[in-house]
DSSP file (Angstrom, degrees, kcal/mol; ACC not computed):
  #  RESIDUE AA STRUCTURE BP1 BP2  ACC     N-H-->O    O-->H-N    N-H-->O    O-->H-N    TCO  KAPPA ALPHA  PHI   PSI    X-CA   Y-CA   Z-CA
    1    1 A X              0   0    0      0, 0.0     2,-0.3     0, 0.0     0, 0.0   0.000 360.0 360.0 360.0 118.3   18.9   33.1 -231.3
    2    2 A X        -     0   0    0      1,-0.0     2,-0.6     2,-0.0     0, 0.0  -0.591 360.0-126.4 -89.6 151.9   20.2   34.5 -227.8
    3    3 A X        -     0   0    0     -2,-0.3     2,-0.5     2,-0.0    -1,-0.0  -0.865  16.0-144.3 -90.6 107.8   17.9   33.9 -224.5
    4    4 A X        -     0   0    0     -2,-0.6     2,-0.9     2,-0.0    -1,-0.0  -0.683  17.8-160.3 -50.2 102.8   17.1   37.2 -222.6
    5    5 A X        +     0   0    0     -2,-0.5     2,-0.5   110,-0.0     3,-0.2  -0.786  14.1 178.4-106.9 118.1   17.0   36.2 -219.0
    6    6 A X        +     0   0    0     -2,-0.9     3,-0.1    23,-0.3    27,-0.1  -0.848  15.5 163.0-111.5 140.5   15.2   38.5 -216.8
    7    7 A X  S    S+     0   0    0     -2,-0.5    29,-2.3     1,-0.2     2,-0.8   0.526  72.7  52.7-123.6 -45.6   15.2   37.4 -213.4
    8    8 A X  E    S-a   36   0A   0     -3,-0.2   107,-2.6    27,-0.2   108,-1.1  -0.844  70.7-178.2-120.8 112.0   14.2   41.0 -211.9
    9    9 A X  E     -ab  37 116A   0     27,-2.1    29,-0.7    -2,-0.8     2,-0.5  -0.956  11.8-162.6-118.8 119.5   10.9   42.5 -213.8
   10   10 A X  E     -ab  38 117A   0    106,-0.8   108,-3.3    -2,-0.5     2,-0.6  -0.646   5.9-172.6-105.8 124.6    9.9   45.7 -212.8
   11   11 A X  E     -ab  39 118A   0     27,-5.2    29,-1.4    -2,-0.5     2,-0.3  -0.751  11.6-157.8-131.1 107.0    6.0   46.4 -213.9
   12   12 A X  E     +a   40   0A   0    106,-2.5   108,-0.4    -2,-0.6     2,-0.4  -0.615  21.3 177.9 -89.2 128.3    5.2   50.1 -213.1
   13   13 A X        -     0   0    0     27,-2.1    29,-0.3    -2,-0.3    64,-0.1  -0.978  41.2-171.3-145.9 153.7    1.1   50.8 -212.8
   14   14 A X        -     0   0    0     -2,-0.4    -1,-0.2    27,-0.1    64,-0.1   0.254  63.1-102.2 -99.7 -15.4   -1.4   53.2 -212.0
   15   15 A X  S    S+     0   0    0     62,-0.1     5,-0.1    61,-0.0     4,-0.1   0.082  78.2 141.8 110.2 -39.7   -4.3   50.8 -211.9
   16   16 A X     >  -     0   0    0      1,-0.1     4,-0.5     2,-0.1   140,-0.1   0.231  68.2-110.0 -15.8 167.1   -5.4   51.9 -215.5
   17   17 A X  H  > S+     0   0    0    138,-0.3     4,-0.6     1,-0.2     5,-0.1   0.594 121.4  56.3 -89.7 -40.6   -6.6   49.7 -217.8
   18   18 A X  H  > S+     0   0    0      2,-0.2     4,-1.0   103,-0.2    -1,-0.2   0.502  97.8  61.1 -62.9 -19.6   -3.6   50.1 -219.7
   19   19 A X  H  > S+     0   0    0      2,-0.2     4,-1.9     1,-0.1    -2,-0.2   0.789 100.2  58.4 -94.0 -32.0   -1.5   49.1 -216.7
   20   20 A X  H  X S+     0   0    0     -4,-0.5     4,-0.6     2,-0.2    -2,-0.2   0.704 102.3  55.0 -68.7 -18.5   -3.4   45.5 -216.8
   21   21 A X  H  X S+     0   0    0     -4,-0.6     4,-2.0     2,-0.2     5,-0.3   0.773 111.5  46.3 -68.1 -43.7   -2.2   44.9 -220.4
   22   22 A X  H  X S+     0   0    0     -4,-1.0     4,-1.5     1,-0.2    -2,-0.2   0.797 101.5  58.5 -56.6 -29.3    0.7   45.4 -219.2
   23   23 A X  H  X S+     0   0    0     -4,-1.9     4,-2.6     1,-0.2     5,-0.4   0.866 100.3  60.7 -56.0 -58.1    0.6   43.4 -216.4
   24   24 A X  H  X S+     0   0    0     -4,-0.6     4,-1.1     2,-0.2    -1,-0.2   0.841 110.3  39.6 -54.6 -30.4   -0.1   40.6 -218.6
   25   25 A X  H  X S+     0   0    0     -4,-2.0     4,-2.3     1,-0.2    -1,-0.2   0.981 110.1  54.7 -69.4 -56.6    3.3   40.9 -220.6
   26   26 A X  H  < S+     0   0    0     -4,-1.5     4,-0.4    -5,-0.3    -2,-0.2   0.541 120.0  35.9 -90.7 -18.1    5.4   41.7 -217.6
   27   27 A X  H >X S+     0   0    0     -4,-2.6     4,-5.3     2,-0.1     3,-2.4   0.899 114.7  59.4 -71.3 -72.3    3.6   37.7 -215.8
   28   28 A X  H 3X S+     0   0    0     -4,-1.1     4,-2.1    -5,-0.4    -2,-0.2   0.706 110.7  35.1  -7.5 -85.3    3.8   36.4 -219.1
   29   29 A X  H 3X S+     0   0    0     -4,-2.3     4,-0.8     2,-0.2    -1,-0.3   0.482 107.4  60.6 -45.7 -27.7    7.7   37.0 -219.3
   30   30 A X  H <>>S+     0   0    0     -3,-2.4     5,-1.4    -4,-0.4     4,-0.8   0.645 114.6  43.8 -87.7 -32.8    8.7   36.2 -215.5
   31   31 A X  H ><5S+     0   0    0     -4,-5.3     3,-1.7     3,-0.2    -2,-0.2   0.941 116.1  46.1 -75.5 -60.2    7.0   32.3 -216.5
   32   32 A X  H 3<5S+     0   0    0     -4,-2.1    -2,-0.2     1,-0.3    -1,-0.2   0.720 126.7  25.7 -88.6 -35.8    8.6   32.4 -219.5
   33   33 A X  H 3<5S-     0   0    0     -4,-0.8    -1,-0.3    -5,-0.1    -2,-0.2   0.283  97.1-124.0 -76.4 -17.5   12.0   33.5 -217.8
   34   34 A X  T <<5S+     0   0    0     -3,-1.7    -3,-0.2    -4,-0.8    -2,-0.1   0.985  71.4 147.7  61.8  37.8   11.3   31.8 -213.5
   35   35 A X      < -     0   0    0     -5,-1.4     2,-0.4    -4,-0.1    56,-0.3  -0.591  51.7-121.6 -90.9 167.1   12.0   35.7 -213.0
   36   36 A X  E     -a    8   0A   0    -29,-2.3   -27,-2.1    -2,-0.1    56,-0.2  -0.775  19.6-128.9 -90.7 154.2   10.2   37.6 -210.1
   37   37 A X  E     -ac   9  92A   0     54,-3.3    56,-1.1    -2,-0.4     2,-0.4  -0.541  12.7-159.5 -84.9 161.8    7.9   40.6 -210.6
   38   38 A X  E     -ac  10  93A   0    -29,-0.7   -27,-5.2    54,-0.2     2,-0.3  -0.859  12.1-161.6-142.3 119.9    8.2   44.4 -208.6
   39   39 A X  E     -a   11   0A   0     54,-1.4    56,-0.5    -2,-0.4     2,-0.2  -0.641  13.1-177.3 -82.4 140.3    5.2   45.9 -208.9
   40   40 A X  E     +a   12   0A   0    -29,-1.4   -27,-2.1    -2,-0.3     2,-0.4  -0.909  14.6 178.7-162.5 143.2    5.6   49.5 -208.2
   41   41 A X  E     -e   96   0B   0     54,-0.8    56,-2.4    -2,-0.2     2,-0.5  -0.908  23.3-139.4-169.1 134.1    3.1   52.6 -208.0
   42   42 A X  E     -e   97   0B   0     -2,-0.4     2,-1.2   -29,-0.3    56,-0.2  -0.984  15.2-125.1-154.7  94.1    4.2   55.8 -207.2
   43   43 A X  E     -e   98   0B   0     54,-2.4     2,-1.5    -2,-0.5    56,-0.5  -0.514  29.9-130.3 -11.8  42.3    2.3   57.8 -205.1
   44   44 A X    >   +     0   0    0     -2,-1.2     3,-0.8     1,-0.2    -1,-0.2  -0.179  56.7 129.2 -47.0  40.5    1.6   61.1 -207.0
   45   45 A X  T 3   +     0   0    0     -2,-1.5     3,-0.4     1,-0.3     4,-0.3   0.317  53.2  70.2-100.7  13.9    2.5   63.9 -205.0
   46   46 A X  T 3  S+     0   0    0     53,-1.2     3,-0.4     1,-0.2    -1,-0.3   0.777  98.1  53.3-103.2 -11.7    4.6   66.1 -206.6
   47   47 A X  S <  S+     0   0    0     -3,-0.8    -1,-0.2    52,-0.3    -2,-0.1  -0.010 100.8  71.2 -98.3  40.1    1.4   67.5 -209.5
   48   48 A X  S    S+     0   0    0     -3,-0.4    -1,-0.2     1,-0.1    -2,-0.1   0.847 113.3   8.7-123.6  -8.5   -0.9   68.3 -206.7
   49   49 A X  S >> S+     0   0    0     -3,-0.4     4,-3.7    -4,-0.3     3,-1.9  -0.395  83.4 156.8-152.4  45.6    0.1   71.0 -204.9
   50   50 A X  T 34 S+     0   0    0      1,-0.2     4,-0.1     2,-0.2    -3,-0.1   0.859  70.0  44.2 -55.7 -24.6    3.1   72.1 -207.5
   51   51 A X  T 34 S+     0   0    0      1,-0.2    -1,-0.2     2,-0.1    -2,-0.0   0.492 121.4  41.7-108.6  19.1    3.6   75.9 -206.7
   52   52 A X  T X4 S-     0   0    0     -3,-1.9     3,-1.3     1,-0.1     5,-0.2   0.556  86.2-176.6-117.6  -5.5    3.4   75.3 -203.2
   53   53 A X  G ><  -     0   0    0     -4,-3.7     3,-1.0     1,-0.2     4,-0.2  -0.016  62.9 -14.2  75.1-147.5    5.4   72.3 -202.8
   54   54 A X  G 3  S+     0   0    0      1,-0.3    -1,-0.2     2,-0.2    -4,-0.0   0.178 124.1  66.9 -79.7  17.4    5.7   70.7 -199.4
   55   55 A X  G <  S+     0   0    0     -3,-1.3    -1,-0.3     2,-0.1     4,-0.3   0.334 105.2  49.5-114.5  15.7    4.3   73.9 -197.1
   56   56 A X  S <> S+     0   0    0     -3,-1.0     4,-0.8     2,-0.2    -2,-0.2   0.063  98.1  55.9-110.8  -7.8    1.1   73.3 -198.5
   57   57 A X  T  4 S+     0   0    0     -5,-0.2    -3,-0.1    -4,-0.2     6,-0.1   0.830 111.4  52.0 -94.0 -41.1    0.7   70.1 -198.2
   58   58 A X  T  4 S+     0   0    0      1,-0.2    -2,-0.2     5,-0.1    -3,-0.1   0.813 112.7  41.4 -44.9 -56.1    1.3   70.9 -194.6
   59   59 A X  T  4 S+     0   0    0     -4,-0.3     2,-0.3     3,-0.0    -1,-0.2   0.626  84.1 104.6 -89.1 -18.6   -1.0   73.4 -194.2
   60   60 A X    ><  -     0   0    0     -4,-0.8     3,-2.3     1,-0.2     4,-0.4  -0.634  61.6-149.8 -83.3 114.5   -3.9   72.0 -196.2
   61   61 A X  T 3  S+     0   0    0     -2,-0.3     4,-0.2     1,-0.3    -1,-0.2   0.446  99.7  46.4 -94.3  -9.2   -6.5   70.7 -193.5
   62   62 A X  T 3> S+     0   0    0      2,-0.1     4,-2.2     1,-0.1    -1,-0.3   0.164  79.2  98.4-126.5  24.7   -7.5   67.8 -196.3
   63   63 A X  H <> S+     0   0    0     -3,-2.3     4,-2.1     2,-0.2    -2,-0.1   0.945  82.8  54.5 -64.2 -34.8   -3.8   66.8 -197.3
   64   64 A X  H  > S+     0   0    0     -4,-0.4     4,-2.0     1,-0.2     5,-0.2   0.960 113.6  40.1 -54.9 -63.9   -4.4   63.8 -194.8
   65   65 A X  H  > S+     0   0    0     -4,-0.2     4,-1.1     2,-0.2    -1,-0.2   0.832 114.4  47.7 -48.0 -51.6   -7.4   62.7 -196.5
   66   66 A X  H >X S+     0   0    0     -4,-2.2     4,-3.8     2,-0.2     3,-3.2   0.996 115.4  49.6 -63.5 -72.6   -6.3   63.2 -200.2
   67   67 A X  H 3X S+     0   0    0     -4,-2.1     4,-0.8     1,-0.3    -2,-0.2   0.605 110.8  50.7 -39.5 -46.2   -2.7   61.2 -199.2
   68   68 A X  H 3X S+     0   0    0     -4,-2.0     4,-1.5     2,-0.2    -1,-0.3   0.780 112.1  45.0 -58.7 -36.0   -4.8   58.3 -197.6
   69   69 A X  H <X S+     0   0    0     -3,-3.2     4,-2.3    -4,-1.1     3,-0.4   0.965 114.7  50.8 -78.4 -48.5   -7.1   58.0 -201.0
   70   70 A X  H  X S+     0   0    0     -4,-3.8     4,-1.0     1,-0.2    -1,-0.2   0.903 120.1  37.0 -53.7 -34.2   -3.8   58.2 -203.3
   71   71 A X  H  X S+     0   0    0     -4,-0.8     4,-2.8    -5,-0.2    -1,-0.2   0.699 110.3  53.4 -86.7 -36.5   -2.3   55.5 -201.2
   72   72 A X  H  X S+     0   0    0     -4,-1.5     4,-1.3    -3,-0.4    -1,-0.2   0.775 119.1  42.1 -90.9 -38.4   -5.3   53.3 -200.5
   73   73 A X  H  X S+     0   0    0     -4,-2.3     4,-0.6     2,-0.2    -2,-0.2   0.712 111.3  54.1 -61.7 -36.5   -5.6   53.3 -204.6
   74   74 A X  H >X S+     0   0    0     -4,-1.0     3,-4.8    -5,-0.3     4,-1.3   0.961 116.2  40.8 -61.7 -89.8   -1.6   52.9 -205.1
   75   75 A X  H 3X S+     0   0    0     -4,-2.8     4,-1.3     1,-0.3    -2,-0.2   0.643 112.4  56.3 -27.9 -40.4   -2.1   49.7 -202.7
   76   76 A X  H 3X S+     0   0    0     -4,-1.3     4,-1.6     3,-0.2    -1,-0.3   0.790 109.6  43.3 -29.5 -59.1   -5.2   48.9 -204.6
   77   77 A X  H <X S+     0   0    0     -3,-4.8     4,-0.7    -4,-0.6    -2,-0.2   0.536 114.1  46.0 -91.1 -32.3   -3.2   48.9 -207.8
   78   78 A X  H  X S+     0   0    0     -4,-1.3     4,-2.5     2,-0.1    -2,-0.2   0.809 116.6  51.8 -99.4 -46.5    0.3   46.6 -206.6
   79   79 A X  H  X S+     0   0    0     -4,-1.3     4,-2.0    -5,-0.3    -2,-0.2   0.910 104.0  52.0 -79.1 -33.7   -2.3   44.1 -204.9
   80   80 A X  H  < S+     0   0    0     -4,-1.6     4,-0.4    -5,-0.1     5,-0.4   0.997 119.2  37.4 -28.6 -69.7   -4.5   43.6 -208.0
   81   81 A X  H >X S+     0   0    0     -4,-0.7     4,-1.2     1,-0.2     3,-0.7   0.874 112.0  59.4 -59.1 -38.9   -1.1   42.7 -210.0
   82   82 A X  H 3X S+     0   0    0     -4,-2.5     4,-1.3     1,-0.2    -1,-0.2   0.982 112.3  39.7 -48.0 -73.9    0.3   40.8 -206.9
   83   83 A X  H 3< S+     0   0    0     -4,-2.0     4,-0.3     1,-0.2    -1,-0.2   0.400 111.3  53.5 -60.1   5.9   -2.8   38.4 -207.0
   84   84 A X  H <> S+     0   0    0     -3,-0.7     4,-0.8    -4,-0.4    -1,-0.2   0.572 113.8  44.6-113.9 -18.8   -3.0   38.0 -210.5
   85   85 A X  H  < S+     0   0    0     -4,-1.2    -2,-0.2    -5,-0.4    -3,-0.1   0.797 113.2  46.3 -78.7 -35.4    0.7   37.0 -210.3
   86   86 A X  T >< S+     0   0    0     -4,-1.3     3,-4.9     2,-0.2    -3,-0.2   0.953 115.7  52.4 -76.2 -44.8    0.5   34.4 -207.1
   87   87 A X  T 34 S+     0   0    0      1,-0.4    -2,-0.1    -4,-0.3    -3,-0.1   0.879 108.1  52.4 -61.4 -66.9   -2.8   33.0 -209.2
   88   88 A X  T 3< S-     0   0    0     -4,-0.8     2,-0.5    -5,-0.1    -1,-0.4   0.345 123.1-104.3 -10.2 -34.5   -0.4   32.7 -212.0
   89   89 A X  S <  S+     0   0    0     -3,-4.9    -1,-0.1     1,-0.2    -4,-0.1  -0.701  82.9 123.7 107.3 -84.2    2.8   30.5 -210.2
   90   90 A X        -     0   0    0     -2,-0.5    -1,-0.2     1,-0.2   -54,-0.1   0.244  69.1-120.9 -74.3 141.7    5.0   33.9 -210.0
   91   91 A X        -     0   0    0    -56,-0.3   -54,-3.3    -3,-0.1     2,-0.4  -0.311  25.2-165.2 -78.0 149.6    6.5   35.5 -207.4
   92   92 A X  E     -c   37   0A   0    -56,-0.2   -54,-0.2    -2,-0.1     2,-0.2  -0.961   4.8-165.1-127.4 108.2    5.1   39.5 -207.0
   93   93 A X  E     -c   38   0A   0    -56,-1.1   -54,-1.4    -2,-0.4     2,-0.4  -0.666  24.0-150.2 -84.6 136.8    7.6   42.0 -204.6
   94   94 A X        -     0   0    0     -2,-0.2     2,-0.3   -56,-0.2   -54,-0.1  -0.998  17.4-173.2-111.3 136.2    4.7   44.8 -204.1
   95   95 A X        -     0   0    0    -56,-0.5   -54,-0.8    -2,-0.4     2,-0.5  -1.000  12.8-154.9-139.0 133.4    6.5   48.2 -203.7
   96   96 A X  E     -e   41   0B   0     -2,-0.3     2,-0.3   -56,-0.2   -54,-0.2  -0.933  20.3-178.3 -86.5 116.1    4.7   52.1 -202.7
   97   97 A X  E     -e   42   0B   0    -56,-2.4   -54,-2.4    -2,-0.5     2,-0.3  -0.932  17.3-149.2-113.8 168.6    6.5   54.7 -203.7
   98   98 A X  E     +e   43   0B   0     -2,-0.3     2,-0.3   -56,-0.2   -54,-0.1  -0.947  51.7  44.2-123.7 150.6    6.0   59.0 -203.4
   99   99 A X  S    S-     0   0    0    -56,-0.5   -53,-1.2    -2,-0.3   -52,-0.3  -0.959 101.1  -9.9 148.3-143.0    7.2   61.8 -205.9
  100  100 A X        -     0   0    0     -2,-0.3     4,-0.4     1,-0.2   -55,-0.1  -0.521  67.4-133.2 -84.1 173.7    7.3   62.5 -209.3
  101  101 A X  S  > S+     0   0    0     -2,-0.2     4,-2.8     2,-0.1     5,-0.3   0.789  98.8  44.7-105.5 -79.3    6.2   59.2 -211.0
  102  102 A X  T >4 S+     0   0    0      1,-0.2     3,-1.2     2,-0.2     2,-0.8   0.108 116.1  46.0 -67.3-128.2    9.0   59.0 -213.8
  103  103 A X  T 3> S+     0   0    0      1,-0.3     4,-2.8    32,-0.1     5,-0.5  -0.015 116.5  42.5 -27.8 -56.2   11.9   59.9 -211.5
  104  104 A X  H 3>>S+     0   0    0     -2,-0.8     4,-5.7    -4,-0.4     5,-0.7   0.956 117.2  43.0 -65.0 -37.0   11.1   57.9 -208.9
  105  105 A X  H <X5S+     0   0    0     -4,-2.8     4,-2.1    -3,-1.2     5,-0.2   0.952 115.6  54.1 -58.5 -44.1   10.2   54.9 -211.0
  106  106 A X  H  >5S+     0   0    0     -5,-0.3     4,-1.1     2,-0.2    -1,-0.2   0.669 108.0  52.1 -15.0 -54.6   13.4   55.9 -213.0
  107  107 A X  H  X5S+     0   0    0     -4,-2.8     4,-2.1     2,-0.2     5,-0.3   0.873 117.3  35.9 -84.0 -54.4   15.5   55.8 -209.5
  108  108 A X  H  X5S+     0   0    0     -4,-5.7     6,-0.6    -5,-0.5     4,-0.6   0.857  99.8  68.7 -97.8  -6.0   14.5   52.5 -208.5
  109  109 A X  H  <XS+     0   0    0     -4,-2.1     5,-3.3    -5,-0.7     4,-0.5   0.998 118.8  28.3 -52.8 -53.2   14.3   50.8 -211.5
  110  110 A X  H  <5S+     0   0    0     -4,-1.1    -1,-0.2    -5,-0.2    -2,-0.2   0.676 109.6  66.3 -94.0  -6.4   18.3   51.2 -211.4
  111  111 A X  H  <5S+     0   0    0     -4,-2.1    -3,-0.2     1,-0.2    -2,-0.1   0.978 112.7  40.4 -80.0 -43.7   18.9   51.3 -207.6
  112  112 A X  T  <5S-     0   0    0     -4,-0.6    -1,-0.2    -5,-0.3    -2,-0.2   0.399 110.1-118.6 -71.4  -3.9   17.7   47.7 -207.8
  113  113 A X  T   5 -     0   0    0     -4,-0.5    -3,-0.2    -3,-0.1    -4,-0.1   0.846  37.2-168.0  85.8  29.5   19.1   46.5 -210.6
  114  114 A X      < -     0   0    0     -5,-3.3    32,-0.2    -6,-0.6  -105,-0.2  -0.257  20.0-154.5 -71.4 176.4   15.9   45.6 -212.8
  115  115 A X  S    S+     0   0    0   -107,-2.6    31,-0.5     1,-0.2     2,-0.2   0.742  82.2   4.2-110.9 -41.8   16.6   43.5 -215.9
  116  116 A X  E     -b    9   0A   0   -108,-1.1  -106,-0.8    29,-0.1     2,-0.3  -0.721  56.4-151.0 -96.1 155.3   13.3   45.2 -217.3
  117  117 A X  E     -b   10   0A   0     -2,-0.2    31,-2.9  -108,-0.1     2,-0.3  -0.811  18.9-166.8-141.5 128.1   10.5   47.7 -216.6
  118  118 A X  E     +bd  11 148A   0   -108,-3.3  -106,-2.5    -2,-0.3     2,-0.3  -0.837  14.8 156.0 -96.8 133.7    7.3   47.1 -218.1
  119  119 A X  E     - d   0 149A   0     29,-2.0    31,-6.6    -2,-0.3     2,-0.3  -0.978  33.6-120.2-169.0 167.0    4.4   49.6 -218.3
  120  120 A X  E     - d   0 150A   0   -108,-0.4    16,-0.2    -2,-0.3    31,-0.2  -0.718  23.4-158.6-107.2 141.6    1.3   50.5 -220.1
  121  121 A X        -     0   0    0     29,-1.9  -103,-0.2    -2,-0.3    33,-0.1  -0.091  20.8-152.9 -85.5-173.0    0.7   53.8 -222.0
  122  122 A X        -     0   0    0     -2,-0.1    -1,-0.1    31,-0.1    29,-0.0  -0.082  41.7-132.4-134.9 -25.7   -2.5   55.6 -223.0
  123  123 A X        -     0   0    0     30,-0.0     6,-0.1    -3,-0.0    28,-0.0   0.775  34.9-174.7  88.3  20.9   -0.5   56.9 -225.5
  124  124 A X        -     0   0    0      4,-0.1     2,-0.4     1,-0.1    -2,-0.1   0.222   3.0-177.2 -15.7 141.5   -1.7   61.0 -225.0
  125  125 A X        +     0   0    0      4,-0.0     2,-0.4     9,-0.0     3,-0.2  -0.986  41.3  16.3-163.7-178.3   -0.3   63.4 -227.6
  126  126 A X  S >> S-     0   0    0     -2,-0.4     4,-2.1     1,-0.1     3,-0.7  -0.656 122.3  -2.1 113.8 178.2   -0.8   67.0 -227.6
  127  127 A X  H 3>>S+     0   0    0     -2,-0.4     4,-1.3     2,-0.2     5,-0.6   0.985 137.6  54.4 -31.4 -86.8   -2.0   69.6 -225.2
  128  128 A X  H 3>5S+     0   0    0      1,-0.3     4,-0.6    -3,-0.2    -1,-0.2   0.542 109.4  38.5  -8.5 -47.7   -2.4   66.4 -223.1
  129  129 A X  H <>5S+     0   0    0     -3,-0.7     4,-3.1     2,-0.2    -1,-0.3   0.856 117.3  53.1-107.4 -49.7    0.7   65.1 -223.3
  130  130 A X  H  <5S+     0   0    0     -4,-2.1     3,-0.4    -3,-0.4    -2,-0.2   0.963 115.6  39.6 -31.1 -67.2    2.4   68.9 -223.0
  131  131 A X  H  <5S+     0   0    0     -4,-1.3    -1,-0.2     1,-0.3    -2,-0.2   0.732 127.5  35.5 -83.5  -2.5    0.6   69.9 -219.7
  132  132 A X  H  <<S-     0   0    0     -5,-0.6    -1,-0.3    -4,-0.6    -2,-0.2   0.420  91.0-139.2-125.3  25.5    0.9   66.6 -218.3
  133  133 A X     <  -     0   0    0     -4,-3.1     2,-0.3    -3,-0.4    -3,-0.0   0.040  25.0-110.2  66.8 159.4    4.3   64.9 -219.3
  134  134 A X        -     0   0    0      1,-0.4     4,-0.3   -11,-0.0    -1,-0.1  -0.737  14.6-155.1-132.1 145.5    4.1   61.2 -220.1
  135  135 A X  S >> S+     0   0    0     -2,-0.3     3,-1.9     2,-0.1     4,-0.5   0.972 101.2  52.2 -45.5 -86.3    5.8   58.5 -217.5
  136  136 A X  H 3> S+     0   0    0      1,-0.3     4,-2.1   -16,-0.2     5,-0.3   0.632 107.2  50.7 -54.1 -39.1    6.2   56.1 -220.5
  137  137 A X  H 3> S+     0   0    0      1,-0.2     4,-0.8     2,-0.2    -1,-0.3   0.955 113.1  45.4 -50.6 -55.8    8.0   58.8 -222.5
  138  138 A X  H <> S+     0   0    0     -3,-1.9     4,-1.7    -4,-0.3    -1,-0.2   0.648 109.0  55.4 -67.8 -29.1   10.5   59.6 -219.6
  139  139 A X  H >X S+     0   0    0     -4,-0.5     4,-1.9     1,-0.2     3,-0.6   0.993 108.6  46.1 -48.9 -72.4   11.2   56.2 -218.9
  140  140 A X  H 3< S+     0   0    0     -4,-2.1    -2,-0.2     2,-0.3    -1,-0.2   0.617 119.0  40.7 -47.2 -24.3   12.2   55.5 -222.4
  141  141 A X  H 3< S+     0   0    0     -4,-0.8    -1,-0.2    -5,-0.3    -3,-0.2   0.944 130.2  25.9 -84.0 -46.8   14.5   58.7 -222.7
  142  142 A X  H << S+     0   0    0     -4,-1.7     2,-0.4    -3,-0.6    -2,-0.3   0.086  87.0 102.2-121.0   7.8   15.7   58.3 -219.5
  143  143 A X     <  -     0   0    0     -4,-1.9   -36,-0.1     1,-0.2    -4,-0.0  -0.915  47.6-153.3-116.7 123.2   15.8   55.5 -218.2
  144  144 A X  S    S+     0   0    0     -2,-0.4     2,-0.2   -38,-0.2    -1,-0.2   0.579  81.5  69.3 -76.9  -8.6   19.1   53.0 -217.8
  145  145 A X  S    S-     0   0    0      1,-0.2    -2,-0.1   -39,-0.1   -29,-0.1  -0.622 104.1 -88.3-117.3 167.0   17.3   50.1 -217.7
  146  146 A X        -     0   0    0    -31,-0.5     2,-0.5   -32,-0.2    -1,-0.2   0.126  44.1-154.1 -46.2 158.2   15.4   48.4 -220.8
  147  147 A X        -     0   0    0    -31,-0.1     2,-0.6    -3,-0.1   -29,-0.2  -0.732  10.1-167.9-139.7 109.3   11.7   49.9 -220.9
  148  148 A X  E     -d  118   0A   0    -31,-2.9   -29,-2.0    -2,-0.5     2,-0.8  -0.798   8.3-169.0 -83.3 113.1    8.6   47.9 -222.6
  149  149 A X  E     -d  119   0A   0     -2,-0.6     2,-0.6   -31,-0.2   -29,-0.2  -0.870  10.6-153.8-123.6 139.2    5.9   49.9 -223.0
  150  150 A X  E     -d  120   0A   0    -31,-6.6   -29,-1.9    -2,-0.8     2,-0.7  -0.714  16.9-176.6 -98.9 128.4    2.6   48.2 -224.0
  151  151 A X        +     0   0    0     -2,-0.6     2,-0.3   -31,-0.2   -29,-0.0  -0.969  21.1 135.1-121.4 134.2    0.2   50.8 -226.0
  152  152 A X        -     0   0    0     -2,-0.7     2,-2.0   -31,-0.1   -31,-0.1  -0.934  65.3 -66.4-158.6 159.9   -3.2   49.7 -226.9
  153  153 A X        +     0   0    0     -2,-0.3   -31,-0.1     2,-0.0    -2,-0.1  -0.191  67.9 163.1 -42.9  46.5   -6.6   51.5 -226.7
  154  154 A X        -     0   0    0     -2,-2.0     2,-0.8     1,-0.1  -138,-0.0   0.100  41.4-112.4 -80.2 177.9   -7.4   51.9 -223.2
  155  155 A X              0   0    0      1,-0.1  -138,-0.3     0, 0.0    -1,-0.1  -0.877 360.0 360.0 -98.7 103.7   -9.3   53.5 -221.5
  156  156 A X              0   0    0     -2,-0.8    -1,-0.1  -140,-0.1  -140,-0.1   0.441 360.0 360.0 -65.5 360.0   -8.0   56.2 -219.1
């Protein structure tokens, strides 16, 4: 039997319910491995203002506000997992990122060199899944590094 050693575990969340099963794999696996965790939450800005891009975002007299709540939720989301990681023995890197969600997670998942990426589904299909793209999917298609994705019933 060969020993997978992941040393760099990347666990990608929205804060979902589904991102806390995941969380539990992606701890679970850095004790079983001494690896460290990167928490990473990705700042949603590219579906909010899509057919106006970045001069609307500009111009929008509640961009400030909206961009503080995504952020303050993002932070929200990496500091859950963080503390549920220190509680835990393991070491937690917490990381914000903005953009598209799969590309960026996608981009650092390989600019850093993870061993892993972990993440929770809801598992959408459908209309659902059409007009709003799946992360998990895009990981998995596209993405150089391994991808775990944990699907169970959550709740969105």
């Amino acid at each position: 039997m060969r020993i997978v050693d992941y040393k760099k575990i990347m666990i990608a969340t929205d804060g979902s319910d589904c991102s806390k099963l995941a969380t539990d794999k992606g701890i679970e696996l850095a004790r079983l491995s001494g690896g460290t965790v990167y928490v990473v939450h990705v700042i949603s800005t590219a579906y909010l203002f899509p057919m106006y891009g970045d001069y609307f975002m500009g111009m929008n007299p509640y961009w400030e506000t909206i961009h503080e709540t995504l952020k303050k939720h993002g932070q929200q989301a990496v500091d859950y997992i963080k503390g549920f990681g220190e509680i835990n023995g393991i070491k937690v890197e917490s990381i914000l990122l903005e953009g598209n969600p799969s590309e960026e997670l996608i981009r650092y998942a390989d600019e850093e060199k993870m061993d892993i990426v972990i993440m929770g589904t809801l598992g959408k299909t459908g209309l659902d899944r059409l007009l709003i793209g799946s992360v998990a999917g895009n990981l998995v298609r596209h993405s150089r590094v391994p991808v775990m994705v944990v699907r169970e019933k959550c709740k969105p």
